[in-house]
N, C-alpha and C positions, 0 to 999 in steps of 0.2 A: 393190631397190626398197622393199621391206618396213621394214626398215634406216630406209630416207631417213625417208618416212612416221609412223615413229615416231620418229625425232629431232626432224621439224617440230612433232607433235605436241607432243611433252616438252618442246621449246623455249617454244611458243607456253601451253602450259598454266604454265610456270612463271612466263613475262611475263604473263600474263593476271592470278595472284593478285598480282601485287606490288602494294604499300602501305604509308601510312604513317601512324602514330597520333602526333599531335604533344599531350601533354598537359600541362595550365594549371595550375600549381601558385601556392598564395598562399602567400606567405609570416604566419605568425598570432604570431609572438614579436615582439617590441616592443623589436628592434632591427634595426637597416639588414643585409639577408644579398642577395649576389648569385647569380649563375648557377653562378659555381664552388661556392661552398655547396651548393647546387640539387644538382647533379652529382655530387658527392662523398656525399649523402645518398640520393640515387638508387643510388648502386654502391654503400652499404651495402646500403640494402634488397633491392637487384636479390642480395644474398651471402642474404641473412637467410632471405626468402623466396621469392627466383625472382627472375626478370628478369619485366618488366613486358611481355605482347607484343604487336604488335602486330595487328590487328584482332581481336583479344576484346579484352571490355569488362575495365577494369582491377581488380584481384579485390578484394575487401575484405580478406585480411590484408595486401597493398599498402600498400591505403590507410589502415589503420593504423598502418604501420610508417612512413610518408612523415609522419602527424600526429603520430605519437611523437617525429620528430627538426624537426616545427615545419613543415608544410608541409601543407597542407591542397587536395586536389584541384579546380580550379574548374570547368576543363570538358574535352574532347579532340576535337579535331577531325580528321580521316580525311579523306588524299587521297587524290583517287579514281585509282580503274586507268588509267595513258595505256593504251589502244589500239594497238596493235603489230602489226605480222605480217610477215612474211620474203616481200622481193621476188624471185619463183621468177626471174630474169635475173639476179641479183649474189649471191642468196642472204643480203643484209644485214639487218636489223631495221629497218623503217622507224616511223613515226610519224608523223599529222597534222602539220599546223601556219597559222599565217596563218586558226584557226579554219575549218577542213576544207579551205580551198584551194588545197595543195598536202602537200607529204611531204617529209619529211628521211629520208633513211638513213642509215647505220653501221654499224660493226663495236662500238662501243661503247658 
């Protein structure tokens, strides 16, 4: 029982932090660059100095190393925790939905 108790927990604490930092890069050279650009200077810097992570705030030699290869940070926006917990009948992950009126569950 003990067992169960702490898997639910460990389950439900690991779904509880998940999130996601999606951050707004400008582009500042004075030529046309896309996403693959974007990308590619990203997995520089993420080699140079770290990986960028997500919910802490994005560190300053980051953002130096993003404005060294022309890309200048605009803003980040954080989605917030869905809500989760394990239906003790199927044992699945469930999740609001329809804005709290009903629940989806899954395995995944």
């Amino acid at each position: 029982m003990k067992r169960a108790v702490l898997v639910v927990a460990f389950i439900l604490s690991t779904g509880l932090s998940a999130h996601a930092d999606n951050s707004v890069y400008n582009n500042i050279l004075k030529r046309h660059r896309g996403n693959a650009e974007l990308h590619a200077d990203g997995l520089y810097c993420d080699q140079v100095v770290g990986p960028d992570r997500s919910g802490v705030p994005t560190s300053a030699p980051y953002k130096r190393c993003m404005l060294s290869r022309g890309w200048r940070l605009q803003y980040t926006t954080r989605t917030p925790r869905q809500k989760t917990w394990i239906d003790p009948e199927t044992g699945l992950t469930c999740h609001d939905i329809l804005g709290g009126a009903g629940s989806s569950c899954s395995n995944f």
